[in-house]
N, C-alpha and C positions, 0 to 999 in steps of 0.2 A: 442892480437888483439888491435884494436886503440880503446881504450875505447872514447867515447863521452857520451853526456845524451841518444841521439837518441840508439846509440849500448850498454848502459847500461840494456836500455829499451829489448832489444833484448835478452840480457842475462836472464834479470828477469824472461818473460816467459819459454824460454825452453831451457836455459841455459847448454849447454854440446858443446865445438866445437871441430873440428878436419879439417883443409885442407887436402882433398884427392888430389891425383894426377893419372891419369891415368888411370879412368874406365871406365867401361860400363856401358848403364841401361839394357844390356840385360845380359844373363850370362855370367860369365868372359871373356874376348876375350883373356887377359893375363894370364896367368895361375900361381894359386897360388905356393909357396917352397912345400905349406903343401897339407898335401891328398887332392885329388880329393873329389869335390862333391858329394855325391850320391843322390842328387835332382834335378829337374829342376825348379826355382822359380816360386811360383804361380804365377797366370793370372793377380790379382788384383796388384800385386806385380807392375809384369811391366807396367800394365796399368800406376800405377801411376806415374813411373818413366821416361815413354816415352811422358809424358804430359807436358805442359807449364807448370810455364818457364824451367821445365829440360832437354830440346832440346839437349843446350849444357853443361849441368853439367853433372857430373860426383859422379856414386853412389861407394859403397864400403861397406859391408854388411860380416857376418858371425855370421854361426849358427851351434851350435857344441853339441854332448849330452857327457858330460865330464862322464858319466860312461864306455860307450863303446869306447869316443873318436871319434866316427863318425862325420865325415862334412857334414852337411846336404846341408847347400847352405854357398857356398865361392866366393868372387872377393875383390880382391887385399889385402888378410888378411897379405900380408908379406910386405905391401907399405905402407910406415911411414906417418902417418898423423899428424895435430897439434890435439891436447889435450883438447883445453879450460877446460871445467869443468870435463868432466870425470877424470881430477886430482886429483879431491877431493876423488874418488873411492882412488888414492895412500893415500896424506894427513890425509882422516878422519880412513882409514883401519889403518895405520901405529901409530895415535895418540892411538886408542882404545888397540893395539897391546902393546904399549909400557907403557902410563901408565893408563892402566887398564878403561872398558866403566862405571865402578862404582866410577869413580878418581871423584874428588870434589877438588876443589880451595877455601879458605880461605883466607877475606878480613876484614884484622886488624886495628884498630884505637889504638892510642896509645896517651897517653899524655907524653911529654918533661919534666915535673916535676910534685912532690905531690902535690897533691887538700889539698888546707888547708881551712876548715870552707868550704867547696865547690867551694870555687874558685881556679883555674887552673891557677899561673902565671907564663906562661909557654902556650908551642903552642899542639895544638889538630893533630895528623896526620893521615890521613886515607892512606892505603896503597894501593896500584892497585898491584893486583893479575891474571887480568888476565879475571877474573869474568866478559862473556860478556853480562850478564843479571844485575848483580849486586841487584838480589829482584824482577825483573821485568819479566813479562812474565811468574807470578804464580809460580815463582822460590821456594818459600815459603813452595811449596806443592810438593816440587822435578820435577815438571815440568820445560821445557822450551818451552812455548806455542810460536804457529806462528798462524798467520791470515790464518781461511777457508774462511771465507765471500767476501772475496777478496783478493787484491794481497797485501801482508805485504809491511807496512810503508817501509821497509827499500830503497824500491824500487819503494818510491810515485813521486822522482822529474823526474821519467823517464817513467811511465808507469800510463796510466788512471785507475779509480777503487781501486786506494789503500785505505785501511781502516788503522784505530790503531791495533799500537798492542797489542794482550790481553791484558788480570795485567795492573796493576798499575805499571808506571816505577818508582815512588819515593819510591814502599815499601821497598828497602833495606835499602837506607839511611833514612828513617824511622824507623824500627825498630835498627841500629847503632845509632840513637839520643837518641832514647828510653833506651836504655846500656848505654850510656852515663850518660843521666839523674839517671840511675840504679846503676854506682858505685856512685853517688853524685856528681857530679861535676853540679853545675848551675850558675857557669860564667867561661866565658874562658878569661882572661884577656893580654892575649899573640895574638896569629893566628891562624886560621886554614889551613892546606895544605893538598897538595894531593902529596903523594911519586909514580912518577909514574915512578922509576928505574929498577923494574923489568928485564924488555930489553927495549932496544933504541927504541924508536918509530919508528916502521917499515913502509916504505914510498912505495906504490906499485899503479896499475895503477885503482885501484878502490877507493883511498886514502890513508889516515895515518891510522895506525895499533897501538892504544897504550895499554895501562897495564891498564887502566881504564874506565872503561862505563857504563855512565845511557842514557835509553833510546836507545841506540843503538847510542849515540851521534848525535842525532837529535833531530832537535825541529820542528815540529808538526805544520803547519799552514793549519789549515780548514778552509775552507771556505763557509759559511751556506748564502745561492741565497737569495736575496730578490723579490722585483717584477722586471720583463722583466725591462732593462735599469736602475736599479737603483742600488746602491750601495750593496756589499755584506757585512757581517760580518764575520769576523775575529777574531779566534781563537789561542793564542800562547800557543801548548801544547809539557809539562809541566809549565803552569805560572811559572815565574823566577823573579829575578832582575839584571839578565846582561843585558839580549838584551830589545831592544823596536820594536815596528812594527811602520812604515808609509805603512798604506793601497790603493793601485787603482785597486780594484778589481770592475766590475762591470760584472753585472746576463744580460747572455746573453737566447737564447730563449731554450728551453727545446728538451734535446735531443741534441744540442752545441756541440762542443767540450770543456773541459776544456784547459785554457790554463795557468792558474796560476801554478806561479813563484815567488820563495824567492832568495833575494841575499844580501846580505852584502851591505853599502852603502860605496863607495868607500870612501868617508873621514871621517865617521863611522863606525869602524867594529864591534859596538854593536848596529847599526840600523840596523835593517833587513826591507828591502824594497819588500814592494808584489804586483806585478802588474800578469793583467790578466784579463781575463772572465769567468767565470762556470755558468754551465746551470743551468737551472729554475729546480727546482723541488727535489733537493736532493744537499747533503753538498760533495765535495769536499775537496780533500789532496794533498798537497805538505809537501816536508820539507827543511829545513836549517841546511846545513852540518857544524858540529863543527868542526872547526882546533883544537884550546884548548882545549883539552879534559881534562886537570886537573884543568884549570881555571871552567869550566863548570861545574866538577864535585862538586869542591871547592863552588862553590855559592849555590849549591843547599844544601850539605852538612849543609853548615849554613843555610839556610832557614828551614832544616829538623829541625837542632838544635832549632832552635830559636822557631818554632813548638812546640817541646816540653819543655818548657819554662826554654832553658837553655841562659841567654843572653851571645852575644859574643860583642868583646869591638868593635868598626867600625874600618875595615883592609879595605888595598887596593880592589879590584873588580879584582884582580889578582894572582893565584898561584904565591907565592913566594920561588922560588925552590932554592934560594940560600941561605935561612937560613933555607934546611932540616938539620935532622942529616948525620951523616956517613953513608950513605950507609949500610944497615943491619947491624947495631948496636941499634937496639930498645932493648929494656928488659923488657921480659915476664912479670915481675912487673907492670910492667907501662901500660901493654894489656886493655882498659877501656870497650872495644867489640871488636866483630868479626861476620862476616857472612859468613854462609856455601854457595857454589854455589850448583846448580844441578847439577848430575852428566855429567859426558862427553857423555854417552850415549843420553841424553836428547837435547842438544845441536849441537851434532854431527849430530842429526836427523834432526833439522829444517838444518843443512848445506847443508844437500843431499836434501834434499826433496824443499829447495826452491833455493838454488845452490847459498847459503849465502855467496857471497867472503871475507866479512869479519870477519866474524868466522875461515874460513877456512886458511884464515892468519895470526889469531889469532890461530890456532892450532898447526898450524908452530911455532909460536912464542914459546910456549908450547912445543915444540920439544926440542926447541933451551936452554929453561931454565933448562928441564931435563939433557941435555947433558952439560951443563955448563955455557953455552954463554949467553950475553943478547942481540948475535946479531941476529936476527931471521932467517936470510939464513942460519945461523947454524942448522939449524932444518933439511934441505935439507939429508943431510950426511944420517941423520936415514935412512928419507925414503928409501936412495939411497941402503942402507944398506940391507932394510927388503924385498927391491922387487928382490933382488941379490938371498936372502935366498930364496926365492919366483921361482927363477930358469927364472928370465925373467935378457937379458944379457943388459950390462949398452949399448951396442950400439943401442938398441931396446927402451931405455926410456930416455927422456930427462924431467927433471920437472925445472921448472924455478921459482916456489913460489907457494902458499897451493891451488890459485884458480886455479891457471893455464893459468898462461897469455900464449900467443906466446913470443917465437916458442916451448912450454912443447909439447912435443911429443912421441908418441908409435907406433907399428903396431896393427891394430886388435888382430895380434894373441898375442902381449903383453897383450892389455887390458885382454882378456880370461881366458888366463894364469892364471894372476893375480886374477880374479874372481872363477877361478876353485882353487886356493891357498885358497884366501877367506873362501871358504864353508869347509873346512876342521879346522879353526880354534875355538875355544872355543867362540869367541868373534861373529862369524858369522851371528848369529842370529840378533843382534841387528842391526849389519852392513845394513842386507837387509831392518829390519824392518822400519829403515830409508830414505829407496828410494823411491821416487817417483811410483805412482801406475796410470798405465794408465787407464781414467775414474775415480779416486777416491781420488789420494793425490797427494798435493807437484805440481812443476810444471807441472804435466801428468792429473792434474785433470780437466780441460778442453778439452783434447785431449780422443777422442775413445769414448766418452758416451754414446753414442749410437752402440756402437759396440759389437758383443759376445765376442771381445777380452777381453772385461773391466772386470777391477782387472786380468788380469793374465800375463801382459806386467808389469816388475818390473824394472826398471831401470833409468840412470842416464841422464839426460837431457843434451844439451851444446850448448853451438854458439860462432861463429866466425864470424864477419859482420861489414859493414861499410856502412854510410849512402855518395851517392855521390854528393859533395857538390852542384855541379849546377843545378842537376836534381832532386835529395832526390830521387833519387832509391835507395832501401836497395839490396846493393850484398854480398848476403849470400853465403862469405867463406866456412863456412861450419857448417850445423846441425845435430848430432849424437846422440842418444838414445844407451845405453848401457847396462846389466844385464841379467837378467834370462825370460824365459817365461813356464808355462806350458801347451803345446800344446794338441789339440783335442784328442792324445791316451795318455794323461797323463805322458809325457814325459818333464822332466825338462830338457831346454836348454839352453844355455850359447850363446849370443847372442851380436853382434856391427850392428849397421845400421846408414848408414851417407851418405850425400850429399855433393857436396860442389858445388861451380862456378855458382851457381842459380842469375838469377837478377829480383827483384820484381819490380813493379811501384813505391811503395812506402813502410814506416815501418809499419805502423797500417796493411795494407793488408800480405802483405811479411811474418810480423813477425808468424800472425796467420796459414798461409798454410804453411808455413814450416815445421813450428812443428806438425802440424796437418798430413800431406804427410808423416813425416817419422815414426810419431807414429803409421798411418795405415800401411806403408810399416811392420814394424815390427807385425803388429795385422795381415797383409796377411800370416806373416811367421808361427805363430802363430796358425792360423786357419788351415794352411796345413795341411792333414795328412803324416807322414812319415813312418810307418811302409808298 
């Protein structure tokens, strides 16, 4: 899909897309390859599908009880849709599959020579592993915590209401200064870097994908209202000493829109310029996306150091990657620390649950270095590999990267397939515990809370959508909801529901009824009875 901030936004909430082609909102008029229905869709179903604006979109839905194999309700489960995020159902299934949901990443600092009398002459290096918490997000405690209270930072420059996230993001490299300081070393008299060779920085349409991360490589600008028309204050979190702020933020009347905004100053790119308004009466979040993720790493790095009172000699404000070593030729000798991540299972969770695209290509990436490669489409191959095993045929899946840009594509009956694979595996457990829960978690927890469906709709969220330039109608592509439900006779079903061709007035309205529409279509299917 055409990423922008406006269709980032999109994503954030209810994040799973797929282009249908070719349905109906009433029951199939096309008939599916696979068995016949044995239902006719509830009442509430159609209602909501023969409603504005679905006049002229087009639905695409199936529900299946994978014990007996029965079709409960089908339309166009054999007509290939795009993907969006329901990819990450392949991605996070295939990474947990492969190497294991209790896998952990370790992130090594190494000194270039022996500390004599405690000084290190010679360069300090820390290693990107991969680790996309790096300490942060309660990592410490085997967690990888995401934002309930609102919609997680990661998604603050495109969506109102974002808070921080949990943890502390300096505590990795915090406790790495503290080991530091622990073998003896309190000066560095050389440089500090960041080795970020792991794989090549993976370049995809949500951004760069690298081998190292604090903070989720964002920096944190809140914004705390003062009185009606006066200036706000400004917060740059994590305090640093790369970037500086120039502030024009001013408190607009209560209940406002936010509209603050960070960006690079274009003959600055260590001023971060913040203009905008936010309402009276509570603080406000944007952030400021890192390009350098090793330089960024690298400052804080030092700042941890120097924390813990280790002095380093004054370096450039810049990773200096051309006086790393050879490429994995460090020596276990020279190891001064190390930091364990959480496991995969932890991380994998907040991917599904808040339809993280850069975990999720960060898992990819994680594919790509199990199998050899540091290039991360290398990772593809697995996947391609394990959904083959899976008995879903390569003509039936297309994936294009871990989030799932356009054109990654499947049929219905692919997704199911693959879901009904799923629950047969060892790993399965975790796989679901990770999804979204309508009324309760993840991006579904806004959706159905008020419904008998809530908590028993488990599935994956997605979108596919563009804002039109002249008008800023949001034309939603298409919005999918994917997984399990367990219905009124206690029957666990295997479940796609999706839209597409819908056009709202605008994003803030659009975005909410969509996901909200197809999360009830699903809560209609849901409350049927079928026996």
């Amino acid at each position: 899909m055409p990423y922008t901030t406006s269709v980032r936004a999109v994503a954030a909430l209810v994040s799973v897309a797929a282009l249908l082609t070719a349905c109906s909102a009433n029951q199939a008029s096309n008939s599916d390859v696979a068995s016949a229905p044995t239902q006719q869709i509830p009442p509430e179903a159609t209602r909501i599908m023969t409603t504005d604006p679905y006049a002229m979109a087009q639905w695409s839905y199936l529900v299946v009880d994978p014990v007996t194999d029965e079709v409960i309700y089908s339309n166009n489960a054999e007509t290939s849709m795009f993907l969006a995020s329901q990819t990450k159902h392949f991605t996070v299934g295939t990474t947990y599959d492969t190497l294991g949901v209790d896998h952990t990443v370790t992130t090594p600092v190494y000194a270039t020579a022996e500390p004599v009398e405690g000084t290190l002459t010679g360069d300090l290096v820390l290693v990107g592993s991969g680790d996309l918490a790096l300490g942060g997000r309660n990592a410490a405690q085997g967690r990888f915590d995401f934002a309930t209270d609102g919609i997680d930072h990661v998604y603050a420059d495109a969506l109102p209401g974002a808070v921080l996230a949990p943890g502390d993001p300096l505590a990795g490299l915090n406790d790495l200064a503290r080991q530091v300081a622990a073998a003896g070393i309190t000066r560095v008299n050389g440089d500090v870097l960041v080795d970020p060779r792991l794989w090549d920085t993976y370049s995809t349409v949500e951004g760069l994908v690298p081998s190292i991360f604090v903070n989720d490589n964002l920096v944190d600008i809140q914004a705390r209202p003062g009185a009606v028309g006066e200036p706000a204050t400004i917060d740059m979190l994590p305090g640093n000493g790369l970037f500086r702020i120039d502030a024009q933020v001013t408190t607009g009347k209560e209940g406002s829109d936010s509209t603050l905004s960070a960006a690079a100053d274009p003959s600055d790119p260590t001023l971060i310029n913040v203009t905008g308004s936010v309402p009276a009466g509570k603080t406000s979040l944007t952030v400021f996306r890192i390009t350098d993720a090793p330089t960024w790493a690298r400052q804080l790095f030092v700042e941890a150091l120097r924390r813990n009172g280790i002095e380093v000699a004054p370096t450039s404000r810049t990773n200096n990657a051309a006086a790393l070593p050879a490429d994995r030729t460090y020596s276990g000798s020279r190891q001064v620390a190390s930091l364990q991540s959480a496991p995969l299972s932890e991380s994998g969770g907040m991917i599904l649950a808040t339809s993280y695209n850069t975990g999720a290509n960060t898992f990819l990436c994680l594919l790509a270095v199990a199998a050899g490669s540091p290039s991360c489409s290398d990772g593809l191959p697995t996947v391609r590999a394990l959904t083959e095993k899976a008995g879903i045929a390569a003509s039936d899946l297309v994936v294009m990267d871990g989030q799932g840009s356009d054109p990654s594509q499947a049929t219905p009956t692919a997704v199911v397939d693959w879901l009904d694979w799923v629950d047969q595996q060892p790993w399965a457990h975790t796989f679901w515990a990770g999804q979204p829960v309508l009324g309760e978690r993840g991006s579904l927890s806004g959706v159905g809370t008020d419904s008998p469906a809530k908590g028993k709709v488990i599935g994956k969220t997605g979108t596919s959508a563009a804002v039109e330039p002249d008008t800023g109608r949001l034309i939603v592509n298409l919005q999918a909801l994917s997984g399990y439900m367990i219905n009124t006779d206690g029957r666990r079903l295997l479940f796609v529901v999706a839209v597409s061709d819908a056009v709202f007035p605008d994003l803030p309205r659009g975005v909410f009824q969509v996901g909200g529409d197809v999360g009830d279509v699903a809560a209609a299917f849901q409350q049927a009875p079928t026996s």
